[in-house]
LUMNU-885964 format. One record per residue (C-alpha): x, y, z. Coordinates in steps of 0.05 Angstrom, whole numbers, padded with zeros to 5 digits, always signed. Each point is the difference from the previous one (the first is absolute). Example, Ala and Ser with C-alpha at 12.3 -4.5 7.8 and 13.67 -1.06 7.14 Angstrom:
+00246-00090+00156 +00027+00069-00013 
# end
This chain:
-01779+01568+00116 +00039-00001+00064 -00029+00008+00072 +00009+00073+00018 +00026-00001+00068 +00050-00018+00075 +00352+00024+00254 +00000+00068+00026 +00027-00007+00080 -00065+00022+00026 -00079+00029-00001 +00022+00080+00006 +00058-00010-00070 -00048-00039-00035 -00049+00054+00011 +00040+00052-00017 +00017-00035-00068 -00065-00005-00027 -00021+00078+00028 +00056+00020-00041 -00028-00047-00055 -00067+00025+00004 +00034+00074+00000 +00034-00010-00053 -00057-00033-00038 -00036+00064+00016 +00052+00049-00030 -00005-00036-00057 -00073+00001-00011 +00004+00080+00011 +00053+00017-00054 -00006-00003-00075 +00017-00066-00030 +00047-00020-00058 -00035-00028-00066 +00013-00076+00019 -00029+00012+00064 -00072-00032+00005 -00045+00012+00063 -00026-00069+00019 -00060-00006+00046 -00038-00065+00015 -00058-00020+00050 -00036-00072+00019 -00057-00011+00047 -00027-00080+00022 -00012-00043+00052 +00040-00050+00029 -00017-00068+00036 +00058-00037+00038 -00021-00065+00033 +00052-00005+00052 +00016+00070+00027 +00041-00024+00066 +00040-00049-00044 -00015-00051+00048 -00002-00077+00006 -00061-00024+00041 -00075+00012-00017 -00015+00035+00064 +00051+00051-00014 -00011+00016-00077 -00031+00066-00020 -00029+00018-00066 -00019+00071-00022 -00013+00038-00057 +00017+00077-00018 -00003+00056-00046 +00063+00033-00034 +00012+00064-00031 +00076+00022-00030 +00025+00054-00040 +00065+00017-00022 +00023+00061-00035 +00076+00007-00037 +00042+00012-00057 +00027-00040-00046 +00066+00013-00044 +00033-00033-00064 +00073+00015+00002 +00006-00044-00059 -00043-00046-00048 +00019-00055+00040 -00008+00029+00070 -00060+00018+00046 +00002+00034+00070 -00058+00006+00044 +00003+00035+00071 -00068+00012+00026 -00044+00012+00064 -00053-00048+00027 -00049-00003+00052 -00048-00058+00014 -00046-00014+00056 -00049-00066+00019 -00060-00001+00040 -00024-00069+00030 -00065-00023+00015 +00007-00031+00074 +00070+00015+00017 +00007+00064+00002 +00066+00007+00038 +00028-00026-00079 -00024+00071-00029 +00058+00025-00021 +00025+00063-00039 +00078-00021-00038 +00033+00064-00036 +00059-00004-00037 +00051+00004-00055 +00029-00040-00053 +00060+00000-00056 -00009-00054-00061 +00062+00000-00057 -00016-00047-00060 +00062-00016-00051 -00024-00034-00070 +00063-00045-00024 -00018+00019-00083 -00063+00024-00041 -00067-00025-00015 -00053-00023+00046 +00036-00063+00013 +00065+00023+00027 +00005-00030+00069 +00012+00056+00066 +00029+00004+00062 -00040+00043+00049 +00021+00029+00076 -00055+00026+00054 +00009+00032+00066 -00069+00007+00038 +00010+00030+00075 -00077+00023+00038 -00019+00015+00063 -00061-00048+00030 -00048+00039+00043 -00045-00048+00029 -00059+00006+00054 +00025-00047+00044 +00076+00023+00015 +00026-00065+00017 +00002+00005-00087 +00041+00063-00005 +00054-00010-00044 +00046+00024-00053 +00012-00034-00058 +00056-00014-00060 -00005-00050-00056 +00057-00003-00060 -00014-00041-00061 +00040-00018-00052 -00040-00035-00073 +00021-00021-00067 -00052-00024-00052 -00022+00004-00069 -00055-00016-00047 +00000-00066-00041 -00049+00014-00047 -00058+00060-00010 -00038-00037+00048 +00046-00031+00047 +00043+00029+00047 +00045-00015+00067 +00040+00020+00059 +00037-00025+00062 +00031+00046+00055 +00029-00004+00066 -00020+00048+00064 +00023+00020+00065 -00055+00032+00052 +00016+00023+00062 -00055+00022+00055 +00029+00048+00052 -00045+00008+00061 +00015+00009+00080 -00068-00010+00037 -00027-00053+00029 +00030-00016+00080 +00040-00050+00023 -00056-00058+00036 +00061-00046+00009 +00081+00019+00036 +00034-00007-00061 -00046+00006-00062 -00014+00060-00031 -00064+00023-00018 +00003+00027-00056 -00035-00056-00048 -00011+00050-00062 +00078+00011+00001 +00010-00044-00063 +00042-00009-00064 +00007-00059-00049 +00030-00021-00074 -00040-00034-00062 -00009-00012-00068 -00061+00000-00049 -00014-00023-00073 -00059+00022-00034 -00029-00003-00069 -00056+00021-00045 -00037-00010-00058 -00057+00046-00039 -00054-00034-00010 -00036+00060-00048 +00027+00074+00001 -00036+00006+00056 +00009-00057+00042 +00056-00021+00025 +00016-00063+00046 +00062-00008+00044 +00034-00050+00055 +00050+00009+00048 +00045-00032+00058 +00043+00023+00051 +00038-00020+00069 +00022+00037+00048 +00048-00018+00067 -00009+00036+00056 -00037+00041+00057 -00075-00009+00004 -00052+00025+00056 -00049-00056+00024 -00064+00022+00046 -00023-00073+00037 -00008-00018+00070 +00061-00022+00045 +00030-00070-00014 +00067-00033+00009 +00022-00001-00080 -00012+00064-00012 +00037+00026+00059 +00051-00042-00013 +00012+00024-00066 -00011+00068+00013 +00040+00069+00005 -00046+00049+00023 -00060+00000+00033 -00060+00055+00023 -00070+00002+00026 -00045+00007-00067 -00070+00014+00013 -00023+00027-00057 -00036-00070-00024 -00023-00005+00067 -00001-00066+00047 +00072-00014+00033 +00051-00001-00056 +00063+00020+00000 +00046+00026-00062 +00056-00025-00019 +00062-00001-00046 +00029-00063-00021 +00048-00015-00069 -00036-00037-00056 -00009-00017-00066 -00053+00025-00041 -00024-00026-00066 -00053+00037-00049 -00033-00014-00064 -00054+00037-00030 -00041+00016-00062 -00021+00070-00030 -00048+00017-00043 +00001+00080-00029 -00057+00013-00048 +00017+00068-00030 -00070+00042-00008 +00032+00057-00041 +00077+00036-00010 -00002+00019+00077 -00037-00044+00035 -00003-00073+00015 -00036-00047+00049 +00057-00050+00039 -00016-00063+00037 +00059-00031+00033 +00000-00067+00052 +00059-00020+00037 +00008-00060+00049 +00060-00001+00045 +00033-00045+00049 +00042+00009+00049 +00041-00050+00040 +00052+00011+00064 +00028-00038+00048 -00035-00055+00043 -00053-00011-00038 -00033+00070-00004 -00029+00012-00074 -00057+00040-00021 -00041+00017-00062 -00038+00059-00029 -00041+00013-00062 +00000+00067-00017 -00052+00027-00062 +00015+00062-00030 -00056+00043-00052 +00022+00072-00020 -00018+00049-00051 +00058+00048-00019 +00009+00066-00039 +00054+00037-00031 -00020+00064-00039 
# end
């Protein structure tokens, strides 16, 4: 059973891209399919607990929270041939947190997913390609942003129980508010984009369970919320006035590394529904000396009719 789940030049283009998307999308929905068309629809609700919400070094400045989720998406799906699937779909997805409420946010979007078998039977390996671009609406603006993420995966199952995949991605966070606080440094800290890879696998357990690992790094923009200090002014290339967490912190974007491993869990409770605990620990480490390190647990309960 598998866990049921998830540069344009400016703001205003990449807008208009994914309102033509979701028109499109639309249209689609409203006018009689072909025969290897299959309406796809999928929801998940769950909380969310992340230990270090400002991603920042020192005691006094870490923030822990927890939330609840909701998502939906709703698409079609199309098999041009036996070996070929095509997925565009809507989503929307929204997260409401317990203290912080300036992290409620509301994220709508679109996405495209091609999958290419290389061969028949169940363990023919794949090549997949995703293109993800949302909109972020959160409370506190300073958030705001638009967002794109391309994927690229190849994988394949080893045995009826065993399966695996590794992928690369490039994410890219487009966002202009935030002012200047320093001649010379922007402010916008949410203005972001990086490059990784991942490797995951998983084994089932039972038909129902199923068990799974993954790692993944990723070089480049992240957003730290901490109090002002030499290092991390040093090493950083945008700064703002963040005082959402409350106390006198600052944000601010600085170029890392980030490494993540984490465990799943999905225990499947019939043919459309499952229960999915996921925990993920990442690190991050920049320049002079600034690191930081957040646990983040994950329980859903997903649906697809």
């Amino acid at each position: 059973m598998r866990m049921i789940h998830a540069e344009p030049m400016n703001n205003r283009r990449l807008l208009a891209n994914g309102a033509l998307a979701m028109a499109a999308a639309a249209l689609a929905f409203a006018t009689p399919q072909p025969a290897h068309a299959e309406r796809i629809f999928d929801a998940d609700a769950g909380v969310v607990h992340d230990s270090n919400l400002t991603r920042a070094q020192n005691a006094a400045d870490i923030r822990p929270d927890a939330a609840v989720t909701l998502a939906a998406s709703l698409g079609e799906f199309y098999a041009p041939t036996g070996n070929d699937g095509l997925t565009f779909a809507a989503f929307a997805r929204g997260a409401s947190y317990r203290r912080y409420h300036g992290l409620n946010d509301l994220v709508l979007g679109v996405r495209a997913h091609a999958r290419h078998k290389f061969g028949m039977g169940s363990e023919a390996p794949w090549l997949a390609l995703s293109v993800v671009a949302s909109h972020d609406d959160y409370r506190d603006t300073l958030r705001d942003s638009n967002r794109v993420e391309v994927r690229a995966e190849a994988g394949r199952r080893f045995t009826r129980a065993l399966d695996g995949a590794a992928g690369i991605v490039f994410d890219r966070r487009y966002d202009n508010h935030g002012e200047s606080l320093v001649p010379g440094i922007p402010g916008d800290v949410f203005n972001l984009r990086g490059f990784g890879g991942y490797a995951r696998a998983g084994y089932a357990i039972t038909d129902a369970l199923y068990l799974g690992a993954n790692v993944a790094v990723r070089r480049g923009d992240v957003e730290s919320t901490a109090q002002q200090s030499l290092p991390i002014f040093l090493a950083s290339s945008a700064i703002a006035e963040d005082p959402l967490f409350g106390g006198d912190l600052y944000a601010y974007r600085l170029r890392g590394t980030t490494w993540t491993g984490g465990v799943t869990a999905s225990l499947a409770l019939d043919d459309r529904s499952s229960l999915n605990l996921e925990y993920s620990d990442e690190r991050t480490y920049a320049a002079y000396g600034n690191q930081y390190r957040s646990r983040i647990v994950r329980f859903v309960y997903a649906f697809r009719p």
